[in-house]
PQR file of N, CA, C, O and H, with PARSE charges and radii, in Angstrom:
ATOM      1  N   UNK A   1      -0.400  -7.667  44.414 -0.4000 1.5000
ATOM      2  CA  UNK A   1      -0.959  -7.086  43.205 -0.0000 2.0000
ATOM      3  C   UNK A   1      -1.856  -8.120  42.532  0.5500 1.7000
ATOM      4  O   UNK A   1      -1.414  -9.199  42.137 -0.5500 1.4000
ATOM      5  N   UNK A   2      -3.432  -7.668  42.390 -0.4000 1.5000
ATOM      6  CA  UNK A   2      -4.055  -8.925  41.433 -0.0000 2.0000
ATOM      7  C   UNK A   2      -4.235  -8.234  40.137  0.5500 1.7000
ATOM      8  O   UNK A   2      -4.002  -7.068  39.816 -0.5500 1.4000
ATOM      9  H   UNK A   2      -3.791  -6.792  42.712  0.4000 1.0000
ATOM     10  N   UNK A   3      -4.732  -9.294  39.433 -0.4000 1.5000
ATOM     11  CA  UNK A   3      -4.636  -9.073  38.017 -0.0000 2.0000
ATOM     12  C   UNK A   3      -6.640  -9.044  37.810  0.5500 1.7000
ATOM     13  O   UNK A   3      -7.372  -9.867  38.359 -0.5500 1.4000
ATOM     14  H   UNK A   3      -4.921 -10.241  39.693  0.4000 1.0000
ATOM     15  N   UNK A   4      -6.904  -8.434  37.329 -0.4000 1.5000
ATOM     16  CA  UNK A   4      -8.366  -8.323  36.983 -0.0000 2.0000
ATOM     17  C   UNK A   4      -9.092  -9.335  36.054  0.5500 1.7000
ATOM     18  O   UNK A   4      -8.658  -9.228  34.907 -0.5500 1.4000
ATOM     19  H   UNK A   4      -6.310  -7.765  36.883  0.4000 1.0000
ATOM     20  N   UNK A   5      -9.641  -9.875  36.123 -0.4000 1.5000
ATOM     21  CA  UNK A   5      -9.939 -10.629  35.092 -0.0000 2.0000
ATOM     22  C   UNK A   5     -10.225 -10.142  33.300  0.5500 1.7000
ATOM     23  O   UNK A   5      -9.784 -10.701  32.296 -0.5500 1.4000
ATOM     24  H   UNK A   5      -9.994  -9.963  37.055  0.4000 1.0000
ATOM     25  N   UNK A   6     -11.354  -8.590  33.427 -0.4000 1.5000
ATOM     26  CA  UNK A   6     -11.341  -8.656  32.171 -0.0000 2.0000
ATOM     27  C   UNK A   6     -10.167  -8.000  31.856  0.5500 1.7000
ATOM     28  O   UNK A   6     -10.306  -7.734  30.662 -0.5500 1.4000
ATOM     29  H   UNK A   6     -11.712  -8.136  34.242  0.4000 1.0000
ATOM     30  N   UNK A   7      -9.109  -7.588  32.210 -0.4000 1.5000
ATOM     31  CA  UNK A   7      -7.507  -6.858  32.051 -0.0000 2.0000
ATOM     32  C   UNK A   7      -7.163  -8.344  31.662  0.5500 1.7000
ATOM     33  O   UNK A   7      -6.603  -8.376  30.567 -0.5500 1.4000
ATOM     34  H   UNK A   7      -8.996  -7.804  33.180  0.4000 1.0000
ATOM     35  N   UNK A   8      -7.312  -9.438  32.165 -0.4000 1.5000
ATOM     36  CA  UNK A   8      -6.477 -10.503  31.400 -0.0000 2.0000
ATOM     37  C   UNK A   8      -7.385 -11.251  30.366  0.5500 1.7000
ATOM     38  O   UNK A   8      -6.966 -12.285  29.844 -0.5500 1.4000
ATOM     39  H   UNK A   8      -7.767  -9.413  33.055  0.4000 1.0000
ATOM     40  N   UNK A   9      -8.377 -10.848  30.120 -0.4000 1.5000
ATOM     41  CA  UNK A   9      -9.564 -11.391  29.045 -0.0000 2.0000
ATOM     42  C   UNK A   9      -8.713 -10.690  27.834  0.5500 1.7000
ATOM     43  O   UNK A   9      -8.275 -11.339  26.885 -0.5500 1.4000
ATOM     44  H   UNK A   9      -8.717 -10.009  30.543  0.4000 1.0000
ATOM     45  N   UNK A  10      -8.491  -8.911  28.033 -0.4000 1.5000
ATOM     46  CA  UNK A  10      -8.263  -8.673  26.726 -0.0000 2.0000
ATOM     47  C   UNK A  10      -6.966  -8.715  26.552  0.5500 1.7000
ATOM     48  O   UNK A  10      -6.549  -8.292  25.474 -0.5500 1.4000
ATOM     49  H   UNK A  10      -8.847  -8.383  28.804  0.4000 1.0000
ATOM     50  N   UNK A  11      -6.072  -9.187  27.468 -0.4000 1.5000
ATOM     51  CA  UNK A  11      -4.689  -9.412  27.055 -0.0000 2.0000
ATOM     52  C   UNK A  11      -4.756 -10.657  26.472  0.5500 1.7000
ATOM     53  O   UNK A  11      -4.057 -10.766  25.465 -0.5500 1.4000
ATOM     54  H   UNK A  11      -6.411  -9.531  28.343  0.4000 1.0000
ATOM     55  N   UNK A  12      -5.292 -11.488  26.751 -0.4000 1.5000
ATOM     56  CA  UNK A  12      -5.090 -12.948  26.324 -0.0000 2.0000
ATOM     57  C   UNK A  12      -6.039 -13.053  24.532  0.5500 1.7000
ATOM     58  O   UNK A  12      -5.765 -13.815  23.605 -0.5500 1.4000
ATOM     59  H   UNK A  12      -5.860 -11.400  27.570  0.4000 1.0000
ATOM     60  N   UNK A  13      -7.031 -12.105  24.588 -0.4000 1.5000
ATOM     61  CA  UNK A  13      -7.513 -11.957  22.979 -0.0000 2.0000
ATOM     62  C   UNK A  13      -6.869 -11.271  21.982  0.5500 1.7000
ATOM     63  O   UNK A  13      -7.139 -11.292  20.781 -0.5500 1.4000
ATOM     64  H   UNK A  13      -7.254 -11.486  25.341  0.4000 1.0000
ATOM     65  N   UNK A  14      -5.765 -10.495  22.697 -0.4000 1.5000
ATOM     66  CA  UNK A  14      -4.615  -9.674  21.927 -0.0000 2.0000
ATOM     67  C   UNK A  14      -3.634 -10.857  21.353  0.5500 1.7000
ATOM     68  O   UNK A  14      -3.405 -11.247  20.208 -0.5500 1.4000
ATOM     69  H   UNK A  14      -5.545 -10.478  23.673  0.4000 1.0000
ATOM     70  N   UNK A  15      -3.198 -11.224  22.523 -0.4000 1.5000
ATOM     71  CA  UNK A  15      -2.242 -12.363  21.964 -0.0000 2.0000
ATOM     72  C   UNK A  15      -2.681 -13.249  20.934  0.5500 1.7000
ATOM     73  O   UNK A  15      -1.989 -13.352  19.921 -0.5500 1.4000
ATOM     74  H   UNK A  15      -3.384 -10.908  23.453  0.4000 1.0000
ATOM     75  N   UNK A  16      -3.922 -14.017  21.077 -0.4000 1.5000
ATOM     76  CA  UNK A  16      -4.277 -14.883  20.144 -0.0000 2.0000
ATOM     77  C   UNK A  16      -4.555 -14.155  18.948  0.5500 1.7000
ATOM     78  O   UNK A  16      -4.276 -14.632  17.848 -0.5500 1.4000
ATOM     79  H   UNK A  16      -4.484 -13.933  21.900  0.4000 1.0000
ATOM     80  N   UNK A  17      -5.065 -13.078  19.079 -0.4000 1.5000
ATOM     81  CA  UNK A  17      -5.215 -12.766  17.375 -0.0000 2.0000
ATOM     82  C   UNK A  17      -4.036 -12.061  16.979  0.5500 1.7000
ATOM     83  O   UNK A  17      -4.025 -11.699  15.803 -0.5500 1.4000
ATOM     84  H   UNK A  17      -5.292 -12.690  19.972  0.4000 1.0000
ATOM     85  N   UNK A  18      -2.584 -11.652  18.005 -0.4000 1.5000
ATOM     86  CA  UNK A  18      -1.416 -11.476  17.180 -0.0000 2.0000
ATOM     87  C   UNK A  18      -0.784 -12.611  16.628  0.5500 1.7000
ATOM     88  O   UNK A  18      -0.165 -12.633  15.564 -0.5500 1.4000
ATOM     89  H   UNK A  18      -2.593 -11.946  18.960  0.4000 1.0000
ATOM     90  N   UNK A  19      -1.044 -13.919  17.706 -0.4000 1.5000
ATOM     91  CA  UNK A  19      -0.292 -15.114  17.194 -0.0000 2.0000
ATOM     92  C   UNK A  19      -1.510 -15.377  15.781  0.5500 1.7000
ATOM     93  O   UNK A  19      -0.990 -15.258  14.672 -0.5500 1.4000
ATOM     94  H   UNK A  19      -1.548 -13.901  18.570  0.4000 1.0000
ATOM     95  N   UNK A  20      -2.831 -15.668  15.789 -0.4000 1.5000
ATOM     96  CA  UNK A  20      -3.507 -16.091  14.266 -0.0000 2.0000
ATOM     97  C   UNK A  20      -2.670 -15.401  13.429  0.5500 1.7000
ATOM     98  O   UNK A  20      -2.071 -16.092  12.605 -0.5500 1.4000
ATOM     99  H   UNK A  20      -3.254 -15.765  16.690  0.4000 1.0000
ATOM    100  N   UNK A  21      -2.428 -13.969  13.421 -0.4000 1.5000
ATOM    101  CA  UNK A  21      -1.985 -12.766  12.153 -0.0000 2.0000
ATOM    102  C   UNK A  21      -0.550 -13.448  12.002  0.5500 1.7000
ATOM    103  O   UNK A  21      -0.050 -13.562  10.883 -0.5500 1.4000
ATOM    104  H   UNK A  21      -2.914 -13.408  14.091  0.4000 1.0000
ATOM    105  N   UNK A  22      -0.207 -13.685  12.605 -0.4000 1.5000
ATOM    106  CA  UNK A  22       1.551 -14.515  12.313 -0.0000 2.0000
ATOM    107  C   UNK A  22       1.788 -16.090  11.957  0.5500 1.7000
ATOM    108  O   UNK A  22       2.824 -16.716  11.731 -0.5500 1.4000
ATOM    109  H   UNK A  22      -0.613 -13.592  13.514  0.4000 1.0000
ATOM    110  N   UNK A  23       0.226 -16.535  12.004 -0.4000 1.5000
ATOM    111  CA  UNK A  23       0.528 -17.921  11.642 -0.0000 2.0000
ATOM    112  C   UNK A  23      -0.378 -17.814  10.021  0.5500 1.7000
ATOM    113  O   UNK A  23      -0.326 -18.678   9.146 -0.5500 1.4000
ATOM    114  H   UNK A  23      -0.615 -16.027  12.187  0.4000 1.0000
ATOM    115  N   UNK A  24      -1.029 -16.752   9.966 -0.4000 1.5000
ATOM    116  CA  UNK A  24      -1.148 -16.378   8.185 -0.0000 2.0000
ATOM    117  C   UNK A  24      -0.450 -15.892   7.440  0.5500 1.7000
ATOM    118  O   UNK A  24      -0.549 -15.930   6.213 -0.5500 1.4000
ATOM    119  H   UNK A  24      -1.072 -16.050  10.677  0.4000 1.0000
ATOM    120  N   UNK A  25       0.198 -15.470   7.952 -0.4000 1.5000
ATOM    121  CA  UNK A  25       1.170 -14.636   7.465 -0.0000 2.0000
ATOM    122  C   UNK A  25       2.517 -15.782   6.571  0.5500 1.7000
ATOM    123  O   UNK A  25       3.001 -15.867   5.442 -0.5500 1.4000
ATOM    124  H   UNK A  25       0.279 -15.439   8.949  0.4000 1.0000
ATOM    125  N   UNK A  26       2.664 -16.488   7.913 -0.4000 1.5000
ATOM    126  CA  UNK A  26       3.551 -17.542   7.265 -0.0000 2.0000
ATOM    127  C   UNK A  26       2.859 -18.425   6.274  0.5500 1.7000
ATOM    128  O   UNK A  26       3.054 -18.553   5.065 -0.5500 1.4000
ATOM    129  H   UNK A  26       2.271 -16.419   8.830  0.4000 1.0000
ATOM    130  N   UNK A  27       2.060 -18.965   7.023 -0.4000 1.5000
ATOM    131  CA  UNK A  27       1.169 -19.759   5.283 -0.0000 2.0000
ATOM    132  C   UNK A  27       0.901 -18.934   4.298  0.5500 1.7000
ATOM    133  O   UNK A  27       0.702 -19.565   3.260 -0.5500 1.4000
ATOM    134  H   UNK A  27       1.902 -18.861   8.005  0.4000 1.0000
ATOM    135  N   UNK A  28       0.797 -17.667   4.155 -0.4000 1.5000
ATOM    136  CA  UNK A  28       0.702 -17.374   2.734 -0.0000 2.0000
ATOM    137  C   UNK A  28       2.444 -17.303   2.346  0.5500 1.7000
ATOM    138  O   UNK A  28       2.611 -17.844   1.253 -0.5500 1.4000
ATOM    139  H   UNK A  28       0.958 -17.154   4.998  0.4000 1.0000
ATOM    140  N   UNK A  29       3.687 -16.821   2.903 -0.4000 1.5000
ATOM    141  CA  UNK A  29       4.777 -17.147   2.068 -0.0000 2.0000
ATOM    142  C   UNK A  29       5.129 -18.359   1.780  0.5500 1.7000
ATOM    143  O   UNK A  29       5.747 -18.771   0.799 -0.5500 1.4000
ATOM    144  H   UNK A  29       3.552 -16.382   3.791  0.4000 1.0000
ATOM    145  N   UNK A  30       4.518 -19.169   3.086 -0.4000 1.5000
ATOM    146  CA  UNK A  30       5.210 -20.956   2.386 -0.0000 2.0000
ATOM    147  C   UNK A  30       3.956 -21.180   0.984  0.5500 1.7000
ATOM    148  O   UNK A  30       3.911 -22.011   0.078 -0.5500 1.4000
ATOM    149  H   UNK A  30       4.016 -18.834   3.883  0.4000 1.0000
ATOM    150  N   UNK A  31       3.500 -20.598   1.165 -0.4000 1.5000
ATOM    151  CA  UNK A  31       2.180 -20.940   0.119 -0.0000 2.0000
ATOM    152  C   UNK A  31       3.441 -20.280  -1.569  0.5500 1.7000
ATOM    153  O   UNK A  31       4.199 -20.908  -2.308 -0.5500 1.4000
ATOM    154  H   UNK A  31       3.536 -19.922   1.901  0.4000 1.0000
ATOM    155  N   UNK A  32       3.054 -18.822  -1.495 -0.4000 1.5000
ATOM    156  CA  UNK A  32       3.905 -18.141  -2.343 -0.0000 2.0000
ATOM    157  C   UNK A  32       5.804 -18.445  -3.037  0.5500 1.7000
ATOM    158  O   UNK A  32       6.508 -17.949  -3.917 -0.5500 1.4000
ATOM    159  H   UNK A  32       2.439 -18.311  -0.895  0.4000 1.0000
ATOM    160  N   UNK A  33       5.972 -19.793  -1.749 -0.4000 1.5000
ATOM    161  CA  UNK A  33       7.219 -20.205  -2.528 -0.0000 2.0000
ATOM    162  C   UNK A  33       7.599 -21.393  -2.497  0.5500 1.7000
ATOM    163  O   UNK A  33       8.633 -21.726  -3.075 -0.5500 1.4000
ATOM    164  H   UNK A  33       5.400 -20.196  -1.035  0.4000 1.0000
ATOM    165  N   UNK A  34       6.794 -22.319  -1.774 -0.4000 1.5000
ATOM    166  CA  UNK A  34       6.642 -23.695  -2.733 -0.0000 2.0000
ATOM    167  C   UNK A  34       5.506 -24.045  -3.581  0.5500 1.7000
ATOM    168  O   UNK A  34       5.541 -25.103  -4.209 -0.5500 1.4000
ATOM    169  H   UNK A  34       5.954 -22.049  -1.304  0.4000 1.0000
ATOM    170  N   UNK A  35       4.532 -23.282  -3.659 -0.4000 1.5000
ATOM    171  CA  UNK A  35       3.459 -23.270  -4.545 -0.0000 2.0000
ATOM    172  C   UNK A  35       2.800 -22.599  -5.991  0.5500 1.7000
ATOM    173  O   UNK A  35       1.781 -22.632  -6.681 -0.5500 1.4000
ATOM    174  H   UNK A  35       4.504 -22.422  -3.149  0.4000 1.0000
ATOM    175  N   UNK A  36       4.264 -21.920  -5.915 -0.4000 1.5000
ATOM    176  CA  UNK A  36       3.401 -20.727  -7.067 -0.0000 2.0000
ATOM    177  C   UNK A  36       3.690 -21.244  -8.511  0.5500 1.7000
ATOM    178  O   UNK A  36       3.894 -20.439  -9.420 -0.5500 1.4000
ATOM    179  H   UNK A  36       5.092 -21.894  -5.354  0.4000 1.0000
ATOM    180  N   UNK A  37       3.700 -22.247  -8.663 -0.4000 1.5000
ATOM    181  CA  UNK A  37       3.440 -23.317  -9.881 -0.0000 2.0000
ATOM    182  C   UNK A  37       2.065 -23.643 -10.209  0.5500 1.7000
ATOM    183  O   UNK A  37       1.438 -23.987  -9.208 -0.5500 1.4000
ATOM    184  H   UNK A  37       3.534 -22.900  -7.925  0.4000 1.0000
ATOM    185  N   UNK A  38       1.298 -23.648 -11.432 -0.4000 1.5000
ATOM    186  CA  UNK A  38       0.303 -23.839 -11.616 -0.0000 2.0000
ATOM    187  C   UNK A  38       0.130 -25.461 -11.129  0.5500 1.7000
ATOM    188  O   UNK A  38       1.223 -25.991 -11.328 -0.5500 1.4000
ATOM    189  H   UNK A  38       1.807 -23.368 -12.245  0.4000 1.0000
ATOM    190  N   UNK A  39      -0.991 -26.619 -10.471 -0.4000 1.5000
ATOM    191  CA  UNK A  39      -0.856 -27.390 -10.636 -0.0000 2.0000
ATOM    192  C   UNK A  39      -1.693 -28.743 -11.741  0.5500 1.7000
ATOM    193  O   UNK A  39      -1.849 -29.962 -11.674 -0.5500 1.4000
ATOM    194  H   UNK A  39      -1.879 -26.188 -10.309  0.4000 1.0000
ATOM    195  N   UNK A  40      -2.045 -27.670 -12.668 -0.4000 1.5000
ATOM    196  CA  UNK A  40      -2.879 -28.165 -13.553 -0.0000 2.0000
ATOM    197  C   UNK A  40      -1.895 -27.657 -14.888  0.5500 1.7000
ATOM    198  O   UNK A  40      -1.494 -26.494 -14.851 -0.5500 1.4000
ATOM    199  H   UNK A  40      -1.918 -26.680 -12.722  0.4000 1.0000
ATOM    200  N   UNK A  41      -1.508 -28.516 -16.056 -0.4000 1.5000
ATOM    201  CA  UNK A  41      -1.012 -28.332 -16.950 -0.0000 2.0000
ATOM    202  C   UNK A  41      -1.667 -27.756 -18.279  0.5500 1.7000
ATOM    203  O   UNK A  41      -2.845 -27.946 -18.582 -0.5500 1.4000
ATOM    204  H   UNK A  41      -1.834 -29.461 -16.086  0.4000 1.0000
ATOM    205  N   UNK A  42      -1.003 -27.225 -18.829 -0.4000 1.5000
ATOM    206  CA  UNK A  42      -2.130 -25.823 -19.826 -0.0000 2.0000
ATOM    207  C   UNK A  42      -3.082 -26.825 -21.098  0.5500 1.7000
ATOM    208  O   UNK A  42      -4.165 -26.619 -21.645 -0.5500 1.4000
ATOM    209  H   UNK A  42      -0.046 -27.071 -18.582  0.4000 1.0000
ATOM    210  N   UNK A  43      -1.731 -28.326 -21.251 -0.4000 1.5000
ATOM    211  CA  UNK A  43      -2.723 -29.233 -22.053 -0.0000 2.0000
ATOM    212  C   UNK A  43      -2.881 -30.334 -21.403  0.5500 1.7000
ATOM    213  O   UNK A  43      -2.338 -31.362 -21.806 -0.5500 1.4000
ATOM    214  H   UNK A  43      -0.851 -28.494 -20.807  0.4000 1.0000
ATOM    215  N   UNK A  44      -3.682 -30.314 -20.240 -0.4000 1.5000
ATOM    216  CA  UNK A  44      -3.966 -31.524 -19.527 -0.0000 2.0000
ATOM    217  C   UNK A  44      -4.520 -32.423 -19.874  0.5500 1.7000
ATOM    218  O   UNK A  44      -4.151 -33.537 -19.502 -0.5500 1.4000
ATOM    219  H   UNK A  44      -4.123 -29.479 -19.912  0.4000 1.0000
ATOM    220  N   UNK A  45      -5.650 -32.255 -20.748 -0.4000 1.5000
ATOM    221  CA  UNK A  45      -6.731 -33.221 -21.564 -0.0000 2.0000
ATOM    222  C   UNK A  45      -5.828 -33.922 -22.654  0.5500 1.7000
ATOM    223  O   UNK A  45      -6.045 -35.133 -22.622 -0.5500 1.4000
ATOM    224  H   UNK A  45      -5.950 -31.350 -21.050  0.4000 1.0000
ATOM    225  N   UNK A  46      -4.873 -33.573 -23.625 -0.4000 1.5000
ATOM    226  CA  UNK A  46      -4.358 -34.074 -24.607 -0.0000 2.0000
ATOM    227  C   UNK A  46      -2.981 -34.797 -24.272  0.5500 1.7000
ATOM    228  O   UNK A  46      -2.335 -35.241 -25.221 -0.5500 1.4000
ATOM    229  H   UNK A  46      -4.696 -32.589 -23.651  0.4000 1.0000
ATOM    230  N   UNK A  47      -2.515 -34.936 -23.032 -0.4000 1.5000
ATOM    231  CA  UNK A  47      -1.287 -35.101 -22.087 -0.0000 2.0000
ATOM    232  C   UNK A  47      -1.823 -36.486 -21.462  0.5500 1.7000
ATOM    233  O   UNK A  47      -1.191 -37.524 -21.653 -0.5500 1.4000
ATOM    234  H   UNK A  47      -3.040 -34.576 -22.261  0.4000 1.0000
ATOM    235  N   UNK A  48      -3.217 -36.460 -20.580 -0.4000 1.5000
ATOM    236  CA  UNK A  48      -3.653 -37.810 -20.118 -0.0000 2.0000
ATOM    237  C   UNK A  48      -3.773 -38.723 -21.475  0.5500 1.7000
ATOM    238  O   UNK A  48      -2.903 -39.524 -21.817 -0.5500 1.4000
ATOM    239  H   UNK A  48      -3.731 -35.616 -20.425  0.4000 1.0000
ATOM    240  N   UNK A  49      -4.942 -38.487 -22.168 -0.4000 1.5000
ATOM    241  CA  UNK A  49      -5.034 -39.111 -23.191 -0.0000 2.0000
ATOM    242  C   UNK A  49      -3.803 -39.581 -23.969  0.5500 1.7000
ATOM    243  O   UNK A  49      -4.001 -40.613 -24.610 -0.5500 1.4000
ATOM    244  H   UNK A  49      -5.649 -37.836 -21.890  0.4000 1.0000
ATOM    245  N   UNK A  50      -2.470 -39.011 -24.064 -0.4000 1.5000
ATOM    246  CA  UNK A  50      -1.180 -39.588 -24.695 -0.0000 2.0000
ATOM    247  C   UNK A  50      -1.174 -40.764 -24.021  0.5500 1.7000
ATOM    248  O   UNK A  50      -1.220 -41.905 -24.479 -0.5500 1.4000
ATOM    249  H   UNK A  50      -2.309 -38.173 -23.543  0.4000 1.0000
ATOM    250  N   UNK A  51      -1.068 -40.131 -22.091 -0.4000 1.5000
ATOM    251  CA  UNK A  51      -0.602 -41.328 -21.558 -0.0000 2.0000
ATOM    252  C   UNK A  51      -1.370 -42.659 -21.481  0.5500 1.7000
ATOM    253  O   UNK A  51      -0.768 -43.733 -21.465 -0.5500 1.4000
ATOM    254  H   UNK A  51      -1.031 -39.203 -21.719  0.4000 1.0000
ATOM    255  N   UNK A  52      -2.604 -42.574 -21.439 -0.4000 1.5000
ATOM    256  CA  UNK A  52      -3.146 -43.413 -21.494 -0.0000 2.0000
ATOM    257  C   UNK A  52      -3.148 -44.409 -22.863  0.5500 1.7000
ATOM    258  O   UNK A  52      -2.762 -45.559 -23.074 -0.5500 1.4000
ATOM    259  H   UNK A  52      -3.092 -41.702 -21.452  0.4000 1.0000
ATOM    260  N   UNK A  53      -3.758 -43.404 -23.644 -0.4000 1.5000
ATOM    261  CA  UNK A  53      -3.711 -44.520 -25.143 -0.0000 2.0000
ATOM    262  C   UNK A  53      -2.180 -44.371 -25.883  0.5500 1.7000
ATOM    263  O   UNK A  53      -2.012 -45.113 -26.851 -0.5500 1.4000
ATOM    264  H   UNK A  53      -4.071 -42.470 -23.473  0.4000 1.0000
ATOM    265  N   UNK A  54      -1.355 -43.716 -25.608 -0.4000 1.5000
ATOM    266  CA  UNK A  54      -0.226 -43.819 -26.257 -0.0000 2.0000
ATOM    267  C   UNK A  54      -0.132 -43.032 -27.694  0.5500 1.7000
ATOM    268  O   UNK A  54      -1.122 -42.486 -28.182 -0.5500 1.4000
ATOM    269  H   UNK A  54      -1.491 -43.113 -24.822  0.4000 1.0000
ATOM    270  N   UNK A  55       0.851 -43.028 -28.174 -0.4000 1.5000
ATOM    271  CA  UNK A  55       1.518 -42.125 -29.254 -0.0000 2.0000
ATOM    272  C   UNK A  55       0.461 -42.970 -30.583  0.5500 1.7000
ATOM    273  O   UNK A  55       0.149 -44.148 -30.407 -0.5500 1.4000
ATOM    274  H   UNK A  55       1.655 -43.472 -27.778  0.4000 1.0000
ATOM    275  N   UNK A  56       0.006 -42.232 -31.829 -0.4000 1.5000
ATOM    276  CA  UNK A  56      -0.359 -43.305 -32.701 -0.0000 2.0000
ATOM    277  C   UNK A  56       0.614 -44.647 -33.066  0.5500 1.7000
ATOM    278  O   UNK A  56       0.415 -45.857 -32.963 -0.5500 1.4000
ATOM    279  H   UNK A  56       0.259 -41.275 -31.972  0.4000 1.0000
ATOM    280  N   UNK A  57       1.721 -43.869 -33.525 -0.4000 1.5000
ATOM    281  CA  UNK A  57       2.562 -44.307 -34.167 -0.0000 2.0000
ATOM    282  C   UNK A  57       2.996 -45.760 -33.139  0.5500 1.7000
ATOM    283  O   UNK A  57       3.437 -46.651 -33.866 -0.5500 1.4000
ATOM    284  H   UNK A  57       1.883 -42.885 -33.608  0.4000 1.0000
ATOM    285  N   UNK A  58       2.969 -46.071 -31.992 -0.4000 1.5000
ATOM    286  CA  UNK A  58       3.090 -46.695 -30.992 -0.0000 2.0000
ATOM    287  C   UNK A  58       1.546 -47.859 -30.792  0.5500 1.7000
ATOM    288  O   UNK A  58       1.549 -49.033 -30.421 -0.5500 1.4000
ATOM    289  H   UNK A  58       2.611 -45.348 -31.401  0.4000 1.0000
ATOM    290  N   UNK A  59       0.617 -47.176 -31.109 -0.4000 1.5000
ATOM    291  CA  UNK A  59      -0.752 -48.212 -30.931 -0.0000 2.0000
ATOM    292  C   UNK A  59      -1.075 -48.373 -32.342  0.5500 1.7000
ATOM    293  O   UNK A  59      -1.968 -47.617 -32.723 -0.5500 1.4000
ATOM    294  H   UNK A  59       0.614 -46.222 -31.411  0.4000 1.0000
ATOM    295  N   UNK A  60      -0.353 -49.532 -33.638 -0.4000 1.5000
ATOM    296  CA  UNK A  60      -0.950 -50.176 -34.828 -0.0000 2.0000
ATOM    297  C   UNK A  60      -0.695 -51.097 -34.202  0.5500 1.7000
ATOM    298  O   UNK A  60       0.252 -51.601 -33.598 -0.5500 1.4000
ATOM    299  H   UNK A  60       0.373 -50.147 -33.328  0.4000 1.0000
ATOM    300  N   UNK A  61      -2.235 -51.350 -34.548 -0.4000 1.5000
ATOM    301  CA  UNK A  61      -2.798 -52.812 -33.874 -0.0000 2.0000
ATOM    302  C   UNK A  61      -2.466 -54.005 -35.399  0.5500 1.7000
ATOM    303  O   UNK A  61      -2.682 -53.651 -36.558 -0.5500 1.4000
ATOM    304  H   UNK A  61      -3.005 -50.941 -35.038  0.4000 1.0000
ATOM    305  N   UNK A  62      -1.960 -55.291 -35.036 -0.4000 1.5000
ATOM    306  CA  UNK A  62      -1.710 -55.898 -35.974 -0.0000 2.0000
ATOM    307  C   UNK A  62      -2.750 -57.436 -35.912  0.5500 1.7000
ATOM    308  O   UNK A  62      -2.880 -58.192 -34.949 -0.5500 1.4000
ATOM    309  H   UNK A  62      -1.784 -55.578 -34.095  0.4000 1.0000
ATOM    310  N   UNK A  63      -3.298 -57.531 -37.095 -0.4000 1.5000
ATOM    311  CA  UNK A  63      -4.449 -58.802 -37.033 -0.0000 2.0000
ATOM    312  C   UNK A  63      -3.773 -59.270 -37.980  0.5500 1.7000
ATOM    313  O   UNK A  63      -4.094 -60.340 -38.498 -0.5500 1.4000
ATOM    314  H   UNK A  63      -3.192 -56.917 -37.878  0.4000 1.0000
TER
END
């Protein structure tokens, strides 16, 4: 029994695009459940700036 070539052309393009559809599939749930945290904080600008220059009450400079 031989196998035809384009009979194994489109078996072998079946497979790969069932295996792609199953390897998206999983990255979007690992995506959806270790990721679904924003990773930008809602006061990011006023949060660096704490850390950086510090609390007032913490930076009187004494001369």
């Amino acid at each position: 029994m031989m196998i035809k070539p384009s009979s194994l052309n489109k078996n072998l393009i079946k497979e790969i695009a069932l295996i792609l559809i199953i390897k998206v599939i999983i990255l979007i749930v690992i995506k959806n459940i270790w990721f679904d945290a924003p990773t930008i904080p809602k006061n990011f600008d006023h949060q660096v700036a704490e850390r950086i220059m510090g609390s007032e009450l913490k930076m009187k400079e004494t001369r």
